[in-house]
N, C-alpha and C positions, 0 to 999 in steps of 0.2 A: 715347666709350668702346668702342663693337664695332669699331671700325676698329685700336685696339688689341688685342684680346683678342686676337688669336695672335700678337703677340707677348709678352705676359705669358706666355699657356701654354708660348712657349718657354723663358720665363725659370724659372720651377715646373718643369718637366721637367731642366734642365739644373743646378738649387738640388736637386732631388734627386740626381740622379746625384753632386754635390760632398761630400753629405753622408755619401753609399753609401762614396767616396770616402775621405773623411777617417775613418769606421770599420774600413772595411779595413785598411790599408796599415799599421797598426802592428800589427794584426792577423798579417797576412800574415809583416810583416818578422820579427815575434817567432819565428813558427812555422821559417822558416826558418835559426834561431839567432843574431840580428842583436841585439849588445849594446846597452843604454840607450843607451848614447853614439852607439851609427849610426843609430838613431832618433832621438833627437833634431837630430844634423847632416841625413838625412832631410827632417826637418820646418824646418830651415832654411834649407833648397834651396829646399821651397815660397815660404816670405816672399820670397827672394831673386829667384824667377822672378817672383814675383806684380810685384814692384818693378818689375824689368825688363819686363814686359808692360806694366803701366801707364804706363810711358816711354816705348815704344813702341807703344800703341795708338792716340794720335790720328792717328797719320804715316799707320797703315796706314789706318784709317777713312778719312781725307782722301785718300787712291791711288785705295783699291779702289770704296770705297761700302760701304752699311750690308751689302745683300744678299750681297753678294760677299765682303766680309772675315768675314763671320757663317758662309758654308757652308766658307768655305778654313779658318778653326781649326775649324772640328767637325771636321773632314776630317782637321785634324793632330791631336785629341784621340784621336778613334777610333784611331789609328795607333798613339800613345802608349799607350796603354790597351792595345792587344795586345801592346806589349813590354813590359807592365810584369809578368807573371810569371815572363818571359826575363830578369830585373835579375840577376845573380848574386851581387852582393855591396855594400856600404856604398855604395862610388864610382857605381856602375850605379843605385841606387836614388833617391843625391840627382841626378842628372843628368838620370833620368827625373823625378823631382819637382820640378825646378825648369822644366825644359820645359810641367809642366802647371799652374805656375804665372803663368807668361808666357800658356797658351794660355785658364786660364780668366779672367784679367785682358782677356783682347781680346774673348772672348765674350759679358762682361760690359757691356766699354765698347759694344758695337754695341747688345744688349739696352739698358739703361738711355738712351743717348743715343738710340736712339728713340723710346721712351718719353718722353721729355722734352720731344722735339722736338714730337709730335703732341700735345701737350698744352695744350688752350687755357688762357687765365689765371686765368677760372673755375671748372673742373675740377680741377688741378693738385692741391691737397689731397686728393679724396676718390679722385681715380683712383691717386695715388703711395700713397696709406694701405691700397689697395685691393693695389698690388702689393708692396710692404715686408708686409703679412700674409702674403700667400700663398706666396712665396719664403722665408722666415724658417721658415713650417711645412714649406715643401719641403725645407729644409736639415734640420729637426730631426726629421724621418720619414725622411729619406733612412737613418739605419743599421737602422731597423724591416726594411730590405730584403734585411739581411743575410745570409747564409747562406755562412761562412770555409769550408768544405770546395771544392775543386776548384776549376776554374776559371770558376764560373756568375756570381760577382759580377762577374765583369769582361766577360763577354758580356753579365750586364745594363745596366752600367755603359755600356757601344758604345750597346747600344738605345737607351737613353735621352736619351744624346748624339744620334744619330743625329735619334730620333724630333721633336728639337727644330727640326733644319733644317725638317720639312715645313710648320709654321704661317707659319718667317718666309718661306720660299718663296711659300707662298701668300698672305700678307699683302698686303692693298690698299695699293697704294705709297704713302705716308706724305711722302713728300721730305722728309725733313730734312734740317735745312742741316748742312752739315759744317764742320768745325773751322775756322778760318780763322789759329790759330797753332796750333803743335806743340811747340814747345821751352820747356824748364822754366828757370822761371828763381827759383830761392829766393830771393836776394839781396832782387832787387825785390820781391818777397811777401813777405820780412817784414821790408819799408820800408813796404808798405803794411797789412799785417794780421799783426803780431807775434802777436799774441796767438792769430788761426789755426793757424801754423804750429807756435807752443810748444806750443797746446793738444792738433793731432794729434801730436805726437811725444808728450808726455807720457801722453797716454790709449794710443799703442802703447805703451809702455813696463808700466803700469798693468797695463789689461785684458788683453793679450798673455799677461805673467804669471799675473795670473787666474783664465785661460781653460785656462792648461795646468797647472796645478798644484791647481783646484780639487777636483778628482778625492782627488789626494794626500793632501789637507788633510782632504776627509772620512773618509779612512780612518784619516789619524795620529788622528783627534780618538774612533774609534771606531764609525764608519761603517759598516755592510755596503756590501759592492763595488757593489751595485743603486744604493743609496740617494745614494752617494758620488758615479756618474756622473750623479744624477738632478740632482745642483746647478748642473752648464752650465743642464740644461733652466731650474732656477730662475732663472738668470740671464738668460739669452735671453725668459725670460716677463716677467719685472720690466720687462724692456727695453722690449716690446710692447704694456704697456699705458699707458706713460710717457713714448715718446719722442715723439709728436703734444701731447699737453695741453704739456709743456715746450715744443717749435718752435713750438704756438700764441702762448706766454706772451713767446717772442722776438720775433715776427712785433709785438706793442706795446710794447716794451721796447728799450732799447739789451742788443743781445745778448750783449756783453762782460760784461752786469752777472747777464745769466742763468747766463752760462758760469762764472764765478766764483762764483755761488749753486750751483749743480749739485754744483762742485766742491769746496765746503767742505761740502755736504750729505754727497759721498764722504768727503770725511775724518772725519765724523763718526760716520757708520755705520762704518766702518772701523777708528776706535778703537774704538766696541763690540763691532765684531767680534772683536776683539785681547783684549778681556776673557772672550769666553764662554768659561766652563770644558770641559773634555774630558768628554764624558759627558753633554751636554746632549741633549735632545730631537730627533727628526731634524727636526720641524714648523719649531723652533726656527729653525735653521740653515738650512731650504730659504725659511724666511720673511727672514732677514739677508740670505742671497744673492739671493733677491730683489729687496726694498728695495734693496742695493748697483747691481745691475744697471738698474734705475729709473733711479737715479742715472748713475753713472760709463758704462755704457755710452750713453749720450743724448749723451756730449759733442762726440762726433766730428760729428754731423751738427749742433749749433751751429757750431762752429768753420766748417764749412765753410759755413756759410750766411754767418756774419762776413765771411768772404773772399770771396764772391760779391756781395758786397753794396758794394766797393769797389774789383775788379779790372774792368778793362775787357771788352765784353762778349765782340769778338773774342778774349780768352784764355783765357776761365773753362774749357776743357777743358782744359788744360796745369797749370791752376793747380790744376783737383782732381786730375789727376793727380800732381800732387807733393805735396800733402797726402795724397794715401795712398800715395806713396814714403816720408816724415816717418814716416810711420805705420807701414809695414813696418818701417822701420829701427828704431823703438821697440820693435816688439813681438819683433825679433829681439834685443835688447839685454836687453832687458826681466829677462828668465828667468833670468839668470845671477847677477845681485844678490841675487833672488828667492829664488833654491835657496838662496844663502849663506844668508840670512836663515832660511828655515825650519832648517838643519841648525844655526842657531847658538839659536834661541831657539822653538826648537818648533812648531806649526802654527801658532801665534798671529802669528808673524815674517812670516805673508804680507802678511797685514793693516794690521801696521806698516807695510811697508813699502806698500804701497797708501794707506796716512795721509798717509805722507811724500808721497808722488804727488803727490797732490791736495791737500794744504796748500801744497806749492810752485807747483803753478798757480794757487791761488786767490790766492795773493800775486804771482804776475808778473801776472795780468790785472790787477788792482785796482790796482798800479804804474802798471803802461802807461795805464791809465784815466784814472789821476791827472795821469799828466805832457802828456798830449796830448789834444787837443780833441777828442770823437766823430767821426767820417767823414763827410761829405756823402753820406745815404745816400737822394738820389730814384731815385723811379723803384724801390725796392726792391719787391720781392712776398714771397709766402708763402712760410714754411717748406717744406721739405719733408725728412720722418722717414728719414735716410741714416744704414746701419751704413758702418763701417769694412769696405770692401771691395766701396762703393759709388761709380761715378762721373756717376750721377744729374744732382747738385747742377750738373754742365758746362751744362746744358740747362734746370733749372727752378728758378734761383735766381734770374736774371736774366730779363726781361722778351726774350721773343725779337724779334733784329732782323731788318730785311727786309736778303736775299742776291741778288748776280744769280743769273742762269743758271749761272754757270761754280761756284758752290759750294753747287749743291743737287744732289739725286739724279734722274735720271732715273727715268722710269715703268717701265724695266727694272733699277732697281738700282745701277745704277755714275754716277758724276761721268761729267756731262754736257760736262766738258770738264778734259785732264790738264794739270798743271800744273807 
């Protein structure tokens, strides 16, 4: 564990600054006169670069090395972040947004892929529980930070970036091995792990939606504005106490059979949800969102652990990389069906449609289950608690194998030999 902690501290340092992040910017865009509509395309530029970085982050990690790809995107963040009050209009905003969507996807994958890698077989549980808490609170205090006047959030925002290179600088070299494939391949992924690949797209589709219109929903139903944004918080808390005891209960289970319980547990809260009247209690509603979040958010880091558990070990970084390309592309789709739905049959239409989500997944896994033999899964290890917009699972779903020389890091950082 201490040969880790600076690099977790750079991951909490850099989960706030995202969160600082994600408060602002619509924040800002509003102030500037920037209509629903260029905010929301805005916010589609992120998913879009996040995609894109994810596709391209194991190339770079395998070039550069952990150290070296970790201080070049801070480098490019920091850079981004000073032109982002220079954006002047809709087009400038998503361009800058999708760029920092690419660069916090690469800083993510260097964090988590170390982490993973330094991580022996019997630690693996308490040290990743250890880092999914403390990141998860970094994101969710990161807008505590806030202060919209001027240009202060965004020099805090550089800092924070910044201050994150000095742990992994200083960090006792770790060598992890590095990726040994880079290119995505869906096709084969889901010849091999359908039910992965439907399950990350379906939870982007799902939670995506959610996450951005929960806000919304509290206020149609009678919400005050405080109370209304407090229900991400319920959801992200649901998540947190939930998503370890479930990856437990996979870790002895065929986890196709978990993922499909999870997800008809969503559909279920989700019709309830669909029933509570307008006017109910805020307790009420922060306890549904909740329970929903318990559920429906847990599912992504199933799926990916299913898909770890019978890709080969040389690809697992390519292959969670495209479970959360699946996954972007859902949660950018997501929102549109979504909207309909709320403006045709009231706030109650989110929830529907979050029924329909999750009833349709629980019925392709149980399919796929049915028609095809379980996976030969030895050699498989422990869970490990991944949100959507985690690439972890490349490094600790799989039992780590032995690398030469030519695809570990050297004691200064960089691939010990270019390829």
């Amino acid at each position: 564990m201490p040969p880790l902690l600076p690099v977790m501290a750079a991951a909490v340092l850099l989960q706030a600054g995202n969160g600082l992040l994600q408060a602002l910017l619509p924040l800002r865009m509003q102030a500037q006169g920037l209509s629903a509509a260029d905010i929301g395309m805005v916010a589609s530029g992120y998913g879009i670069g996040f995609a894109a970085g994810c596709l391209a982050a194991p190339r770079v990690v395998r070039r550069l090395g952990f150290v070296r790809a970790y201080a070049g995107l801070a480098a490019l963040m920091a850079i981004l972040v000073l032109a982002l009050p220079l954006a002047g209009g809709g087009i400038g905003w998503f361009l800058l947004r999708a760029m920092t969507g690419i660069g916090f996807a690469g800083l993510f994958t260097v964090v988590e892929g170390w982490i993973g890698s330094g991580t022996q077989n019997g630690q693996r549980g308490r040290i990743l529980a250890v880092y999914m808490v403390t990141t998860k609170l970094a994101l969710m205090a990161g807008p505590l930070l806030l202060d919209p006047g001027g240009d202060q959030p965004f020099r805090l925002l550089i800092l924070l970036i910044l201050l994150s290179v000095l742990p992994v600088a200083a960090a006792r070299p770790a060598r992890p091995a590095l990726p040994t494939a880079v290119t995505l391949d869906l096709r084969g992924l889901f010849r091999l792990a359908p039910s992965a690949l439907v399950g990350c797209f379906a939870v982007g589709v799902v939670t995506g939606t959610m996450i951005a219109f929960a806000p919304l929903y509290g206020l149609r139903i009678g919400m005050s504005a405080s109370a209304a944004a407090a229900l991400l918080v319920a959801l992200q808390g649901g998540s947190l106490l939930a998503q370890w005891p479930l990856g437990a209960l996979s870790d002895r289970r065929d986890r196709r059979i978990v993922i499909a319980a999870v997800a008809a547990n969503g559909a279920v809260l989700s019709a309830g949800m669909a029933l509570l009247p307008d006017g109910s209690p805020a307790w009420l509603v922060w306890t549904g969102f909740a329970l929903w979040g318990s559920q429906v958010l847990c599912i992504y880091a199933l799926c990916v652990a299913h898909a770890c558990d019978v890709v080969p070990p040389g690809r697992i970084v390519p292959t969670v990389s495209g479970l959360l390309v699946v996954w972007a592309v859902g949660a950018m789709i997501g929102p549109v069906p979504g909207a309909l739905l709320m403006d045709r049959f009231g706030p109650s239409g989110l929830f529907v449609y979050a029924a329909a989500g999750c009833a349709g997944l629980t019925g392709f896994v149980l399919i796929r289950r049915a028609v095809r033999e379980r996976a030969d899964t030895d050699g498989r290890t422990t869970f490990s608690p991944l949100p959507a917009e985690s690439l972890t699972g490349a490094a600790i779903s799989k039992p780590r194998m032995a690398t030469d020389a030519a695809s570990v890091e050297t004691a200064g950082g960089e691939p010990s030999e270019k390829r």
